[in-house]
C-alpha positions, 0 to 999 in steps of 0.5 A: 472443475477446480479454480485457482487463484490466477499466478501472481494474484492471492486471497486475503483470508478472514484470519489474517484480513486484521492486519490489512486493515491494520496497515491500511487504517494506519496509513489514513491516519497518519495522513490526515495528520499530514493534511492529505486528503484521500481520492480513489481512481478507477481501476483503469485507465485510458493506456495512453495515459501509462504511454506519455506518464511513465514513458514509453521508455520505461521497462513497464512499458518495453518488458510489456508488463501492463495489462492492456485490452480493447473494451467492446468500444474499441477504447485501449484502457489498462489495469493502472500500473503505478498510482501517480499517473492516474492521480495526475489525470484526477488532478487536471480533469478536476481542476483540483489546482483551483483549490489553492496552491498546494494539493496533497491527496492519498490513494490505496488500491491494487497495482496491476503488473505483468511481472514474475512473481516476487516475494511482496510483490505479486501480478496484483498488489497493493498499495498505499500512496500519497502526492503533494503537488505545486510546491518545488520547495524541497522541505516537501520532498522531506515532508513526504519522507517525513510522513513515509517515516511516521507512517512505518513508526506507527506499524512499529517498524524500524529496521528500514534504511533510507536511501537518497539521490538525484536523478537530475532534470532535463537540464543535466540529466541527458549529459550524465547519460552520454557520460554513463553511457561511454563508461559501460559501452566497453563492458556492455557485451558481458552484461545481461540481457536487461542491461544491454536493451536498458543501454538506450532506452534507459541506462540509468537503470543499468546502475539498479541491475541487480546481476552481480555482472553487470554491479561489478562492471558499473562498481566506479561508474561516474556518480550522478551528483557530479553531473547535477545542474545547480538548481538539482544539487541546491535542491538535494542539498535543500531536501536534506538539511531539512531532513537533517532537522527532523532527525532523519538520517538518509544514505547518499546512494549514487546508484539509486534510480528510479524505474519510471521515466517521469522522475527528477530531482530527489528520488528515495526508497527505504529498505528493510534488511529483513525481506531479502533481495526485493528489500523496498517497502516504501519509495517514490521521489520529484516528478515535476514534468508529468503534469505537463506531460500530461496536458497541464500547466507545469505544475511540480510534484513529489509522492510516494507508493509503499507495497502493502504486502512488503509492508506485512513482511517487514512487520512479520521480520520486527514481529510487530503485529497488530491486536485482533479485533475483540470477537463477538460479545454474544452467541445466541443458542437456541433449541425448539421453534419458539426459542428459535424466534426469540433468539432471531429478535434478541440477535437483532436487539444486540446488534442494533446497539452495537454488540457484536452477536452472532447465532447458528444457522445449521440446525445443530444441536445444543452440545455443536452450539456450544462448540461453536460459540467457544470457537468464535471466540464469544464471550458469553452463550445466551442460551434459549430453550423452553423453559427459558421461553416459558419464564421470559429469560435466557441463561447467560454464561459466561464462557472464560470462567464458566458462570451462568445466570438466568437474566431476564428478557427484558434486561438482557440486552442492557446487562451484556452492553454493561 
């Protein structure tokens, strides 16, 4: 019998898992330049969690994308869909709030959803996050994009395009909602399947439809900034003129939405015209309800997800790639018993002070030894056999310009750390 990998999942192979790590290390950095402090959330969670979070509303939740099951308890849990709501449960069930007035923290981690596989976007992905909460000031609405910005400039992308809007508050939002909905309702039986379940539970969506039906019956659907309630379009306005002093250039896109039901205020997402239709690599936006919603005191937030396989494409579509690791500094050869042990000592001495060595441990001979130390990459084969164990050395050759020295054991460690 022979496994495959399950549909919608993939393995990160030794050759390409550089680039990961590339992303991923990237992204911890900029964020402590940020003052964003890390947490790591448990892989699932409680499904009531995901139920009040992101709405029962939401197509994660309707279109039955989450992953869901009984443990052996008879508890309901799920593989966490999206990264916000569990940062929130952290949030409360930690009382990080009682650190001071404004919490900021990163995640990376899998996201699991029960979706058709996409280009960047498989059943199980990946991604880096970040969450700012108790602060309504829209300049950290600007300071998160700021920071999604650096982020991307520090992988040397810069073909995204960044796209901005308001998807109101509960003052203002079911308003717009009555108006969106007497404009589609006439053309609502030509539109697809997704719209037309979309038309209660949550049209807002239905102007994110990406069937060209369905875009040119809401192609004049009333925009959402006219409908916005004072405080909604003072904080965009707010959000963007700091943007404006960092030199980000955002789109005013009326037809931007977002999929989670907890979402107010600023929404945003960059896309990057080299990956095609599935074009986000980065997106997030305002949700100062969920905490509540979650049993907290109303506490305003605003964060970010950025698909880390999305993130790989568009670094694939600018050729921006990352320098591989150095490969091992040594390759330890050895041909007999005795300069079988003195290799085994002389592996662990290199490695004990950092140098990266490696030896063969399939009994080959000196010419597949050989071989393998120039396929690795080595630098230098340390060769030992019995004349090498006889006179306490080893000849050393370096493999670049093929120059071979005997050096004896005792300097031997120190002469390949120089």
């Amino acid at each position: 019998m022979r496994f495959q990998a399950p549909r919608g999942t993939h393995d990160v192979l030794p050759g390409d898992s550089f680039r990961w790590r590339f992303v991923e290390e990237t992204f911890r950095e900029v964020c402590r330049r940020f003052g964003y402090a890390e947490i790591r959330t448990p892989t699932f969670e409680d499904t009531q969690l995901f139920l009040r979070g992101i709405g029962e509303g939401s197509e994660i939740v309707v279109d039955k994308q989450m992953y869901s099951f009984n443990d052996p308890g008879g508890d309901s849990l799920t593989l966490r869909p999206e990264g916000t709501a569990p940062a929130v449960r952290a949030f409360l069930e930690n009382s990080l709030h009682a650190q001071g007035p404004v919490t900021k923290v990163f995640y990376t981690g899998p996201i699991f959803r029960y979706e058709r596989p996409q280009s960047g976007r498989l059943r199980e992905h990946h991604q880096c996050g970040i969450e700012l909460f108790g602060s309504i000031d829209p300049a950290a609405d600007a300071e998160v994009i700021q920071l999604g910005v650096r982020y991307l400039r520090s992988l040397d992308i810069r073909g995204e395009e960044i796209h901005i809007n308001s998807v109101g508050c509960p003052a203002c939002r079911p308003a717009y909602l009555q108006v969106l909905r007497r404009y589609v309702k006439p053309h609502l039986s030509e539109m697809c399947g997704n719209c037309q379940r979309r038309y209660e539970a949550n049209p807002l969506r239905i102007l994110d439809c990406k069937v060209d039906v369905c875009r040119a019956a809401t192609a004049d659907a009333p925009p959402m900034h006219d409908s916005l309630c004072g405080e909604c379009s003072d904080h965009l306005t707010g959000c963007r003129e700091v943007l404006d002093l960092y030199g980000i250039e955002c789109v005013l896109d009326d037809r931007l939405v977002r999929g989670l039901d907890y979402y107010t205020k600023t929404a945003f997402e960059f896309l990057h015209g080299g990956l095609g239709a599935q074009s986000a690599v980065l997106s997030g936006g305002r949700y100062d309800g969920l905490v509540e919603e979650c049993g907290g005191s109303p506490t305003p937030g605003v964060g970010f997800g950025s698909g880390v396989e999305r993130v790989l494409l568009a670094m694939e579509a600018e050729q921006s790639q990352p320098v591989a690791p150095e490969p091992i500094t040594a390759f330890v050869i050895t041909l007999g018993d005795a300069a079988r042990k003195a290799g085994l000592k002389l592996l662990a001495d290199l490695r004990a002070v950092g140098l990266a060595a490696d030896t063969d441990y399939a009994g080959r001979s000196m010419k597949a030894q050989m071989k393998e130390a120039n396929r690795c990459g080595a630098r230098y084969a340390v060769i030992i056999g019995e004349d090498e164990v006889a006179h306490n050395a080893a000849t050393v050759k370096d493999l670049a310009t093929s120059e071979q020295a005997s050096v004896r054991m005792e300097s031997l460690v120190g002469s390949l750390v120089e």
